[in-house]
N, C-alpha and C positions, 0 to 999 in steps of 0.2 A: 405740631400736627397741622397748623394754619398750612405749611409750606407744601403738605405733601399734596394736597386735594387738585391745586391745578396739573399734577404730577399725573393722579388718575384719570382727568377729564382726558389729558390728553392722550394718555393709551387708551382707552375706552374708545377715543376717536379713530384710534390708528385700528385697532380691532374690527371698528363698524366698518371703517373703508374699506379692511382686505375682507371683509367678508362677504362684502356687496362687489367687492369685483371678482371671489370666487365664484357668485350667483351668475355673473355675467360672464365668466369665463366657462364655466361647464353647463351655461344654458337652465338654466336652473329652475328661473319663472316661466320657462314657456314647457320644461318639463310637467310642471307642479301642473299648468294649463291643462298640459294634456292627460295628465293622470286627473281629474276631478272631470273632464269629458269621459273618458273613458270609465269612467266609476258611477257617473250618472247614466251611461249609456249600459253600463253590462254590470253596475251594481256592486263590484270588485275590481279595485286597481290597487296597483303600490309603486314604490319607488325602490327600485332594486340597486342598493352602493354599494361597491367595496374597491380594496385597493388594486392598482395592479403596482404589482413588486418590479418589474421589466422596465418600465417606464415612468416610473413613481410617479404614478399620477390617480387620483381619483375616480374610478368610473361607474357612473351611474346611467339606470337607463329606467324609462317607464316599463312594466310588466302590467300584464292583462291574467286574470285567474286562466283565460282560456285557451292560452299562449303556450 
């Protein structure tokens, strides 16, 4: 069992990176930014994601209740 543990530090690593450069790939923190403006401002926001199948790619976008 000793042998396996550096085994998961190091995907655990690999896991953090791609997910921190999916954050920066589809804009992520400056999304989150704008949804917590916009939810301070009109009291309601979200984070609207799903897939697109065309382009297999993830897309998310800020929504407003009033939108």
């Amino acid at each position: 069992m000793g042998c396996e543990k550096p085994i998961y530090k190091s995907r655990y690593a690999q896991i953090i990176d791609w997910i921190t450069e999916e954050f920066k790939n589809y804009g992520i923190t400056q999304k989150l930014t704008l949804m917590a403006i916009l939810a301070a401002k009109n009291s309601v926001s979200y984070l609207k994601v799903w897939p697109d199948s065309v382009n297999e790619k993830i897309k998310c976008v800020v929504r407003d209740a009033f939108e």
